[in-house]
TORSE-805221 format. One record per atom (N, C-alpha, C): x, y, z; atom name; residue number from 0. Coordinates in pm, whole numbers, padded with zeros to 5 digits, always signed. Example, Ala and Ser with C-alpha at 12.3 -4.5 7.8 and 13.67 -1.06 7.14 Angstrom:
PT       c1       c2       c3   site   pos
PT   +01319   -00569   +00780      N     0
PT   +01230   -00450   +00780     CA     0
PT   +01320   -00330   +00780      C     0
PT   +01285   -00225   +00708      N     1
PT   +01367   -00106   +00714     CA     1
PT   +01290   +00003   +00787      C     1
REM end
This chain:
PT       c1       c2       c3   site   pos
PT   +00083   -00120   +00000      N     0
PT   +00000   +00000   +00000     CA     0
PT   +00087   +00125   +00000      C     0
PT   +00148   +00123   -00066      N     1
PT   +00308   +00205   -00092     CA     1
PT   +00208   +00355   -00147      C     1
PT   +00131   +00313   -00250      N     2
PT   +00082   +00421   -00322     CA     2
PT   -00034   +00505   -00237      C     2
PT   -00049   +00421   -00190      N     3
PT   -00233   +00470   -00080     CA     3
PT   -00202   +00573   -00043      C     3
PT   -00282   +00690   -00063      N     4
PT   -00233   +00828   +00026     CA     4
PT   -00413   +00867   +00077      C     4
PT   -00461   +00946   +00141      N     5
PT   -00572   +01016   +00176     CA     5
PT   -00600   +01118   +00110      C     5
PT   -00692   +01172   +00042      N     6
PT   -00725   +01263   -00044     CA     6
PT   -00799   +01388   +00065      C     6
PT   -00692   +01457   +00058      N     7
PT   -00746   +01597   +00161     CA     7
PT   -00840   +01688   +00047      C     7
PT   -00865   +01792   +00140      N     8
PT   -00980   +01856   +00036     CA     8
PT   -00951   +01947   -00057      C     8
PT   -00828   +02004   -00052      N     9
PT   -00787   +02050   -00132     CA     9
PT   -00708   +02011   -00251      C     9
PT   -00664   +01890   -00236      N    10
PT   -00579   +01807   -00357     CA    10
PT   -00598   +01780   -00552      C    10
PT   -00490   +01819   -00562      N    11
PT   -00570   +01819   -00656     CA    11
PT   -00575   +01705   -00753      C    11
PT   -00594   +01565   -00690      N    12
PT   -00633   +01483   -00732     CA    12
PT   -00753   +01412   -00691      C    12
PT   -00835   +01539   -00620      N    13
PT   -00971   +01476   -00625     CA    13
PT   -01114   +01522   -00716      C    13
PT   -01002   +01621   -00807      N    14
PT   -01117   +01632   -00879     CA    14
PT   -01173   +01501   -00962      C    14
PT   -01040   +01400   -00940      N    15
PT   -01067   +01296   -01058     CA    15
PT   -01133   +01194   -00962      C    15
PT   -01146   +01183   -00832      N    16
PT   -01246   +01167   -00745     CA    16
PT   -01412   +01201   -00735      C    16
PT   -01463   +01229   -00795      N    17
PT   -01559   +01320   -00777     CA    17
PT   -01698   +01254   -00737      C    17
PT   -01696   +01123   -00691      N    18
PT   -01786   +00979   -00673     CA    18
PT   -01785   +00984   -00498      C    18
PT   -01648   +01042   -00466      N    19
PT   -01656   +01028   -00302     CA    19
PT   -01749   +01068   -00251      C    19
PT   -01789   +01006   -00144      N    20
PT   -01905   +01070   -00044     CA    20
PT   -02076   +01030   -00099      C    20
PT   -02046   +00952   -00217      N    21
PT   -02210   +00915   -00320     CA    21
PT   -02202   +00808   -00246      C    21
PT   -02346   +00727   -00278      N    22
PT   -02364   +00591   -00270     CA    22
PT   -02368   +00477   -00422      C    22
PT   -02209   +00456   -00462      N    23
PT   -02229   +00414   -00538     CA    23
PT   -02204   +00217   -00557      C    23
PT   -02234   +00179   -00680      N    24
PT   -02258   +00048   -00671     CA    24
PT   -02245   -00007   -00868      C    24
PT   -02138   -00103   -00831      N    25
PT   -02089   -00189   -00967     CA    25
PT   -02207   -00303   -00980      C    25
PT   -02280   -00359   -01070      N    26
PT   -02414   -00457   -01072     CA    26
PT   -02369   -00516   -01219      C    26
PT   -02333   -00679   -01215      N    27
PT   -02357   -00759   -01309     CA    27
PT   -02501   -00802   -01302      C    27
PT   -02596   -00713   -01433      N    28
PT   -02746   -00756   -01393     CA    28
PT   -02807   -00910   -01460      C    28
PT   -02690   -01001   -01492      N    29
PT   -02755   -01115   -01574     CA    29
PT   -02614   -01238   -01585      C    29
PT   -02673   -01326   -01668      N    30
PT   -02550   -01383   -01671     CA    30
PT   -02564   -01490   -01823      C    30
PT   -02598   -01379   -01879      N    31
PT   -02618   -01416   -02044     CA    31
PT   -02495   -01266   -02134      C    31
PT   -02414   -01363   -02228      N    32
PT   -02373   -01291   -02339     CA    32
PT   -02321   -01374   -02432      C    32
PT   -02277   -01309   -02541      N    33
PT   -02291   -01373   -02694     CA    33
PT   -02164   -01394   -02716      C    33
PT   -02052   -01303   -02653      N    34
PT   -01933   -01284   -02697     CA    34
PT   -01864   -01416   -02615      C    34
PT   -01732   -01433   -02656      N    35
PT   -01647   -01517   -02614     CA    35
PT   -01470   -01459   -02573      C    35
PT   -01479   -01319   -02494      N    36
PT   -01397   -01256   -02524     CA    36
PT   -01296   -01328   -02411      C    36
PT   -01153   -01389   -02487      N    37
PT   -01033   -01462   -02411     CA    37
PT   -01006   -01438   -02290      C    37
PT   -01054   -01326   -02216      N    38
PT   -00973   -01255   -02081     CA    38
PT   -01109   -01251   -01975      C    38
PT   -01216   -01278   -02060      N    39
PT   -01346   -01191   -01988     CA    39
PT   -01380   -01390   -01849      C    39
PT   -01441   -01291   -01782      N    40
PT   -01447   -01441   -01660     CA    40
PT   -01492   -01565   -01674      C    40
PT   -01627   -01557   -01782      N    41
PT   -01706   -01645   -01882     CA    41
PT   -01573   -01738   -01950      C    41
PT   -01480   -01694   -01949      N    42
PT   -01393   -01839   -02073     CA    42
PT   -01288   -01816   -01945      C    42
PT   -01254   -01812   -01841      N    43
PT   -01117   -01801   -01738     CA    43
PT   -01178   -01867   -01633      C    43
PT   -01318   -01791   -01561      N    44
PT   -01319   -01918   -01453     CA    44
PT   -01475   -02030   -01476      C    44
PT   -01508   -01979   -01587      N    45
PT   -01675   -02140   -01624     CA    45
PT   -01666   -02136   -01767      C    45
PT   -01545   -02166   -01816      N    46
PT   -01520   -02248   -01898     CA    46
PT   -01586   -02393   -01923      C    46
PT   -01716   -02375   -02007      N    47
PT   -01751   -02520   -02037     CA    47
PT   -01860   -02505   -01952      C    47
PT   -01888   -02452   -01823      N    48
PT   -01972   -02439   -01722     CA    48
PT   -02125   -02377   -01783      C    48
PT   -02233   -02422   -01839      N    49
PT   -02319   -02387   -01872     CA    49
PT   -02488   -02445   -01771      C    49
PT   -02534   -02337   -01785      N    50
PT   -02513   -02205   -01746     CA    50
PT   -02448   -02178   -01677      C    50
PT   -02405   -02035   -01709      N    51
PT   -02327   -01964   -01619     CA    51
PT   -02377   -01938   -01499      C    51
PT   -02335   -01935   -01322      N    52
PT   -02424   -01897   -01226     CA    52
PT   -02440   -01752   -01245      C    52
PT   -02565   -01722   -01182      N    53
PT   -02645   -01623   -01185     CA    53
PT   -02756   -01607   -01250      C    53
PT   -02865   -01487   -01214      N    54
PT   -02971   -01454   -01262     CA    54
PT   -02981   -01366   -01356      C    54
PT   -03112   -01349   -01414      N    55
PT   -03175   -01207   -01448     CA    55
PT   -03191   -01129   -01330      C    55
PT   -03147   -01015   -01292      N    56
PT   -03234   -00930   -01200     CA    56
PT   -03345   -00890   -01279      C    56
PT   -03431   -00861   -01167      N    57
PT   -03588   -00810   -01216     CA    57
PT   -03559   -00696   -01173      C    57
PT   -03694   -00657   -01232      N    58
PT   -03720   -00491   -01184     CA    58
PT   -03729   -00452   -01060      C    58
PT   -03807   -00535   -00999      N    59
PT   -03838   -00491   -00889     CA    59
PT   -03701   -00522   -00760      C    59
PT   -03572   -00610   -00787      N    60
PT   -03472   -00606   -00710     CA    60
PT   -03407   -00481   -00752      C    60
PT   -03409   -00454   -00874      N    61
PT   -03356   -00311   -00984     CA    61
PT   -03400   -00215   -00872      C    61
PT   -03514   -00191   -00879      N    62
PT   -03576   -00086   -00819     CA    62
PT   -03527   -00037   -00671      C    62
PT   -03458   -00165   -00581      N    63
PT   -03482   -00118   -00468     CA    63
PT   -03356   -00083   -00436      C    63
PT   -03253   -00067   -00527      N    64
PT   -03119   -00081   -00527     CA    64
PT   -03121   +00071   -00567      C    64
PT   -03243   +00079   -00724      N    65
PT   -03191   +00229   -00721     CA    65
PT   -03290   +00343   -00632      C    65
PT   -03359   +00296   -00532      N    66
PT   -03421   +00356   -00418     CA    66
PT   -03257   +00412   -00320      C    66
PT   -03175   +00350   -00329      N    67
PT   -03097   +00340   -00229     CA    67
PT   -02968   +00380   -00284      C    67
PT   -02888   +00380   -00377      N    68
PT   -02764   +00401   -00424     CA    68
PT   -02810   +00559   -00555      C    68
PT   -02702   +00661   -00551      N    69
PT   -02683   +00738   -00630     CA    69
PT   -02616   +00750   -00771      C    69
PT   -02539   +00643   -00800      N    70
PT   -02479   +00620   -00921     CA    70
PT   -02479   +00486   -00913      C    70
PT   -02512   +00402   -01022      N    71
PT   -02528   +00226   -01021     CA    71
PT   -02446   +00233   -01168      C    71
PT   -02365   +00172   -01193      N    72
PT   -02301   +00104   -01311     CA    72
PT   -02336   -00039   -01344      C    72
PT   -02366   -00026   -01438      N    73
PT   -02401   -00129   -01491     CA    73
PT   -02277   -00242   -01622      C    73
PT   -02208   -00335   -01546      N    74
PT   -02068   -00407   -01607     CA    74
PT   -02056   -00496   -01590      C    74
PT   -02075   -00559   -01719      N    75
PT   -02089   -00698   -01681     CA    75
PT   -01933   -00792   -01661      C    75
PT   -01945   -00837   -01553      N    76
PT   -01798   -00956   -01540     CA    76
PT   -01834   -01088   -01596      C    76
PT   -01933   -01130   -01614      N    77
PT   -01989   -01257   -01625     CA    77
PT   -02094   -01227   -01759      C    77
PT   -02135   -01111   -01794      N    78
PT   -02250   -01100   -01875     CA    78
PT   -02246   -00982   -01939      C    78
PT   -02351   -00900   -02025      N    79
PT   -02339   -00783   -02069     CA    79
PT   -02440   -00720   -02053      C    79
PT   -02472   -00604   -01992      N    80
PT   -02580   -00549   -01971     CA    80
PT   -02710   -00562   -02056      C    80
PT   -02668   -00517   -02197      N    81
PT   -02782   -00529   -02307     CA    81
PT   -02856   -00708   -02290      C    81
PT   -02854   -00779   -02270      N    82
PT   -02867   -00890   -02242     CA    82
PT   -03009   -00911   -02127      C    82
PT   -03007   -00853   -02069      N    83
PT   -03107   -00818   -01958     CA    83
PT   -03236   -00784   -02001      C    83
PT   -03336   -00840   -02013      N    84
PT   -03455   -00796   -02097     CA    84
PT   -03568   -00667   -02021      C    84
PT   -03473   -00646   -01918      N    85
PT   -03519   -00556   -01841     CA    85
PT   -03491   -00391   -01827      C    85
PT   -03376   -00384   -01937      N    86
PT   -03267   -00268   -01907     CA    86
PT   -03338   -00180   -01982      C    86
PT   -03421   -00191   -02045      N    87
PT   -03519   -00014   -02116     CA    87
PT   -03567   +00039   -01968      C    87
PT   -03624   -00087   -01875      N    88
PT   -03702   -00055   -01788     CA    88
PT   -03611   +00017   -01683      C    88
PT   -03503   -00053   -01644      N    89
PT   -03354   -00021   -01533     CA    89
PT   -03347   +00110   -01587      C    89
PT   -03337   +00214   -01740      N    90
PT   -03312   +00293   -01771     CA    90
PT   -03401   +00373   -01746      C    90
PT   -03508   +00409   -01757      N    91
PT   -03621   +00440   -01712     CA    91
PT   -03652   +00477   -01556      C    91
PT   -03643   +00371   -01455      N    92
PT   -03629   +00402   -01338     CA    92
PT   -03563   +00503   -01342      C    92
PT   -03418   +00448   -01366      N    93
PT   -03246   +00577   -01270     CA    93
PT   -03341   +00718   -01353      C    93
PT   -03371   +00749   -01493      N    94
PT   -03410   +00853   -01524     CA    94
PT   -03519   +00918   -01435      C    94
PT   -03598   +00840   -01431      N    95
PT   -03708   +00892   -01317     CA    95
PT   -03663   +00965   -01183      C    95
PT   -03559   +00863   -01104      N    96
PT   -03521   +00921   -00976     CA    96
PT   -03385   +00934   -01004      C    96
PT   -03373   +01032   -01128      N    97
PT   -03269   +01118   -01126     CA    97
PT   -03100   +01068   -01055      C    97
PT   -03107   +00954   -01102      N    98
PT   -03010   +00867   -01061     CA    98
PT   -02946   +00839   -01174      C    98
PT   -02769   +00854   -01174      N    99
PT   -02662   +00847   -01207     CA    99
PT   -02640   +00738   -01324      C    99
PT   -02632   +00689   -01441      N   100
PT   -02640   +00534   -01478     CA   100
PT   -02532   +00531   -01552      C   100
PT   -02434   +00445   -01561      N   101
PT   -02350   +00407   -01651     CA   101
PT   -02363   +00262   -01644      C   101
PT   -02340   +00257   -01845      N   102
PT   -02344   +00115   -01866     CA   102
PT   -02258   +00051   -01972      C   102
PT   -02170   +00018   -01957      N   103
PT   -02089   -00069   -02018     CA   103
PT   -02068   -00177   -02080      C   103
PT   -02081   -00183   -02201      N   104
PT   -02119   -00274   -02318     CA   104
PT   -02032   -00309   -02431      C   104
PT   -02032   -00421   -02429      N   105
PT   -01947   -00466   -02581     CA   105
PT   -02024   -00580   -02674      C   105
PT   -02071   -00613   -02646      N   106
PT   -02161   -00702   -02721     CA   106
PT   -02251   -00571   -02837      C   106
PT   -02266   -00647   -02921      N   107
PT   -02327   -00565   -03040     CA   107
PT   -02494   -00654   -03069      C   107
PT   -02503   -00708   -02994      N   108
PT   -02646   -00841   -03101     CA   108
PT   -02758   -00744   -03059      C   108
PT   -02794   -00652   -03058      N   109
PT   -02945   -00580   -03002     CA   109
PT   -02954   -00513   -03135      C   109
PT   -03082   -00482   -03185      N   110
PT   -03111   -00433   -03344     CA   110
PT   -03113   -00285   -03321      C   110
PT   -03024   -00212   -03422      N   111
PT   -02984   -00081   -03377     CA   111
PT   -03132   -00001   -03338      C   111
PT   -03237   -00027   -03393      N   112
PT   -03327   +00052   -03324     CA   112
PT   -03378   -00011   -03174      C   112
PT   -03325   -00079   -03086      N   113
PT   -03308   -00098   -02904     CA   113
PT   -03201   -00003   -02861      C   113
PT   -03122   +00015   -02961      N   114
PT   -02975   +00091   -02865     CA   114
PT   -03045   +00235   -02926      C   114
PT   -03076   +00269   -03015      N   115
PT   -03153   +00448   -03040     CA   115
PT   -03209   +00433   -02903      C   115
PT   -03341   +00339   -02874      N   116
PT   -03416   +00383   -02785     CA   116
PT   -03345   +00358   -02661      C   116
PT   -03290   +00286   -02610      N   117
PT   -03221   +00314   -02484     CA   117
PT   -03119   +00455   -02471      C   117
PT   -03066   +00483   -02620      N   118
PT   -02992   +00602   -02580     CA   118
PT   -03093   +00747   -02591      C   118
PT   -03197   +00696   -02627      N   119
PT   -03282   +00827   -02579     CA   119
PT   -03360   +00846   -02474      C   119
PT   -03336   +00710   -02420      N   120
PT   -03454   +00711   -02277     CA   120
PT   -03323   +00729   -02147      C   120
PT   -03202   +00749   -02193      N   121
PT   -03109   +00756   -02083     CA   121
PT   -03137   +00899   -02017      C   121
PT   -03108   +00893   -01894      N   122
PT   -03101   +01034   -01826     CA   122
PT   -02929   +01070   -01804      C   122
PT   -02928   +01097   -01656      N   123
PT   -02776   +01092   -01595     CA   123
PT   -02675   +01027   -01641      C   123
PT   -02580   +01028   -01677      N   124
PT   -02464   +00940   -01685     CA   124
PT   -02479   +00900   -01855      C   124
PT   -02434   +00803   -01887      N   125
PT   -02374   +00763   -02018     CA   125
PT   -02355   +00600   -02057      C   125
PT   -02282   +00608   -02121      N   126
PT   -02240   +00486   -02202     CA   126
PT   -02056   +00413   -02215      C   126
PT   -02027   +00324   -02215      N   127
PT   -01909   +00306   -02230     CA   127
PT   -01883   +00169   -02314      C   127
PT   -01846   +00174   -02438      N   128
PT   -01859   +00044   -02502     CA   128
PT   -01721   -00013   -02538      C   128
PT   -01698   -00085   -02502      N   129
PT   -01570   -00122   -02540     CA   129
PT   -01527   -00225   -02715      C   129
PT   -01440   -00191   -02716      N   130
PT   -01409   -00156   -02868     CA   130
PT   -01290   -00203   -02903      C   130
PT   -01236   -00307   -02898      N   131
PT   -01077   -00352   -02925     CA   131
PT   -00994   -00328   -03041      C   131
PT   -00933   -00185   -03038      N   132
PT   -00873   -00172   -03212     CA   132
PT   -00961   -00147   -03287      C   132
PT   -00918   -00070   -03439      N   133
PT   -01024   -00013   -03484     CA   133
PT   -01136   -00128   -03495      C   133
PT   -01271   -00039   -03520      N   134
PT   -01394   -00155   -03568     CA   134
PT   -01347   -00257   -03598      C   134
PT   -01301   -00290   -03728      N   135
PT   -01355   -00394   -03837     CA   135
PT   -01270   -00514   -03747      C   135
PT   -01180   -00470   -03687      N   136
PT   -01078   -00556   -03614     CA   136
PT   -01136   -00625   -03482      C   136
PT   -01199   -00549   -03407      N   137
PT   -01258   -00563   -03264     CA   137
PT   -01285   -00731   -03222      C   137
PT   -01361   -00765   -03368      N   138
PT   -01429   -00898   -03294     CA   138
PT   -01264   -01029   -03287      C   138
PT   -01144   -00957   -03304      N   139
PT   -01064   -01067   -03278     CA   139
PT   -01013   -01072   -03125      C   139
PT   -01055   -00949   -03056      N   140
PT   -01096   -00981   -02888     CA   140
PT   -01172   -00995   -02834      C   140
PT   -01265   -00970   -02936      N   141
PT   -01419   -00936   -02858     CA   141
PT   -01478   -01023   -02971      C   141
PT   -01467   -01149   -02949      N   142
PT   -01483   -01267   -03060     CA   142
PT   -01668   -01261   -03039      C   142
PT   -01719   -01238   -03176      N   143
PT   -01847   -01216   -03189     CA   143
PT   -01918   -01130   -03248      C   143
PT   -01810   -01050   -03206      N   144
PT   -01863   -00896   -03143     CA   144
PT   -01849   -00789   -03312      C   144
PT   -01980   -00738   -03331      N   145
PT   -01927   -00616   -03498     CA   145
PT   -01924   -00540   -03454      C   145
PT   -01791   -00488   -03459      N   146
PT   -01720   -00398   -03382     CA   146
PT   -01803   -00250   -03488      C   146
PT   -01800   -00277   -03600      N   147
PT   -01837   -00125   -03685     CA   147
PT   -01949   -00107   -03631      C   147
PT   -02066   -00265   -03627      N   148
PT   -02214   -00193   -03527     CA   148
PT   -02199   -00094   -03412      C   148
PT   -02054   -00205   -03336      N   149
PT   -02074   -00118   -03206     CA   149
PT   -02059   +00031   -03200      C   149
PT   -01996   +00034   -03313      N   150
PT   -01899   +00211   -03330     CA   150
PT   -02030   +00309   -03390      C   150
PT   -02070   +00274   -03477      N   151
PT   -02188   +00333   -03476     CA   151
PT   -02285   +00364   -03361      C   151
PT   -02272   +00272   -03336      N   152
PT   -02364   +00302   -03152     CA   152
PT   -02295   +00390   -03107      C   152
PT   -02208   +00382   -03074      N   153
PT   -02109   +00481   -02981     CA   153
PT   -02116   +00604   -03049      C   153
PT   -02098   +00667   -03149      N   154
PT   -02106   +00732   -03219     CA   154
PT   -02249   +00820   -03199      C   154
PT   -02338   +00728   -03222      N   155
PT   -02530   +00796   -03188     CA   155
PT   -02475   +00874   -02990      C   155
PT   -02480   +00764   -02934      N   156
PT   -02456   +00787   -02805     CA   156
PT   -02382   +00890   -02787      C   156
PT   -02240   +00934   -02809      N   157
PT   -02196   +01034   -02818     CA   157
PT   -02275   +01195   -02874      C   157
PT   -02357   +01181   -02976      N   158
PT   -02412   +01258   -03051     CA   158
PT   -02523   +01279   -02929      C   158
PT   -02545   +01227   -02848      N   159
PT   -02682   +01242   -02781     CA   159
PT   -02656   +01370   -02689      C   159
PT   -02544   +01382   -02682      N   160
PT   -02452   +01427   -02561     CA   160
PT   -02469   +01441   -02429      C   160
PT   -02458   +01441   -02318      N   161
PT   -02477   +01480   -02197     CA   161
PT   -02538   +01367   -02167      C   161
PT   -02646   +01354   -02174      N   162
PT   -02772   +01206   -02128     CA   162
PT   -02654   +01089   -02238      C   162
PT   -02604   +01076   -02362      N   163
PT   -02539   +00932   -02392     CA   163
PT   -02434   +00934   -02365      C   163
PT   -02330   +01041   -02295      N   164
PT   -02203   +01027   -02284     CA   164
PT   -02133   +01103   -02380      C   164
PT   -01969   +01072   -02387      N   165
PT   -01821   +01100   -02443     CA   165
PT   -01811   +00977   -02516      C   165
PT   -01703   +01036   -02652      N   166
PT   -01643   +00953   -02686     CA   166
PT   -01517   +00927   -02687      C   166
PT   -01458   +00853   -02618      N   167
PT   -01315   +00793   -02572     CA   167
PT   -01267   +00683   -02671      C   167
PT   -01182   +00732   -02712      N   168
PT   -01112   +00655   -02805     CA   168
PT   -00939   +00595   -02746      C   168
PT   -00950   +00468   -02699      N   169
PT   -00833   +00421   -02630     CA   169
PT   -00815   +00255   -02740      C   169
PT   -00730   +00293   -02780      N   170
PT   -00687   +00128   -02914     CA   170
PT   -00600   +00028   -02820      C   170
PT   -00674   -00067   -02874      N   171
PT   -00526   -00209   -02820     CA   171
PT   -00491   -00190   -02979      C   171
PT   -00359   -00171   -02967      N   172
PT   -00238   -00110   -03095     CA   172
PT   -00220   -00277   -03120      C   172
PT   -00275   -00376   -03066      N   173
PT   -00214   -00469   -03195     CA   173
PT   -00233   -00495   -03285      C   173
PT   -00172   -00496   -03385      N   174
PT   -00219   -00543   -03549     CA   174
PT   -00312   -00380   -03583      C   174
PT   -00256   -00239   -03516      N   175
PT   -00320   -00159   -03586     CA   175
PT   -00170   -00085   -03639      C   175
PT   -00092   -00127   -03672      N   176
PT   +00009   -00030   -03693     CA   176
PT   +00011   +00001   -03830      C   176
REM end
């Protein structure tokens, strides 16, 4: 814990803090996805293991979580958010009670008119899709995965601005040189 320091109030590394003092909360809401990505927990620790453990959350466990927490992320370790046949509805809630949402996605299989309407029913917070190397390349980490669909998404989402998020552009440089 060499690095651990306490973030006093004046520092100025807490602006990149800015979550302290919320009630916030990481939620794998399912345990369904399409992709087969080499690193992701699905092929490292239940390999072969079908089904994967875990549920669907419902709405109504959804609900009482976002009664209670100020920012909920939504990331899947085991699954991918879009996957959840519930998440127009999860989006909907946080918008209602003005609650925080980020959701993090790499899977592409939802028909681009589900991702319009989720990125217009978003309130607070944004989107984060991950994207391995340019598009056309993506699905050789993100085995499955159309990476140009996803970019297009990202792209709308970005355009939404404020309610769909930024667009962050960070490459795994292999095989993009």
């Amino acid at each position: 814990m060499k690095k651990a320091r306490l973030l006093r109030r004046n520092d100025p590394l807490k602006k990149d803090f800015i979550l302290l003092g919320k009630k916030n909360i990481n939620l794998d809401i399912g345990n369904l996805c399409t992709l087969e990505c080499p690193k992701c927990a699905r092929q490292t620790n239940f390999k072969g293991i079908r089904p994967v453990p875990g549920h669907i959350m419902t709405v109504s466990e959804f609900t009482k979580i976002a009664d209670y927490f100020t920012k909920i992320s939504l990331c899947g370790q085991i699954s991918d958010p879009i996957f959840n046949p519930n998440l127009l509805e999860f989006i909907k809630i946080c918008k209602n009670k003005d609650k925080h949402l980020m959701i993090h996605s790499a899977a592409s299989h939802k028909p681009m008119h589900w991702y319009e309407e989720a990125i217009a029913e978003h309130g607070k917070g944004g989107w984060t899709f991950g994207i391995d190397g340019l598009p056309k390349d993506s699905h050789i980490h993100r085995v499955h995965q159309n990476g140009e669909k996803l970019w297009k998404v990202a792209k709308k989402a970005a355009k939404a601005g404020p309610r769909g998020g930024r667009l962050f552009w960070r490459t795994n440089l292999n095989g993009c040189a």
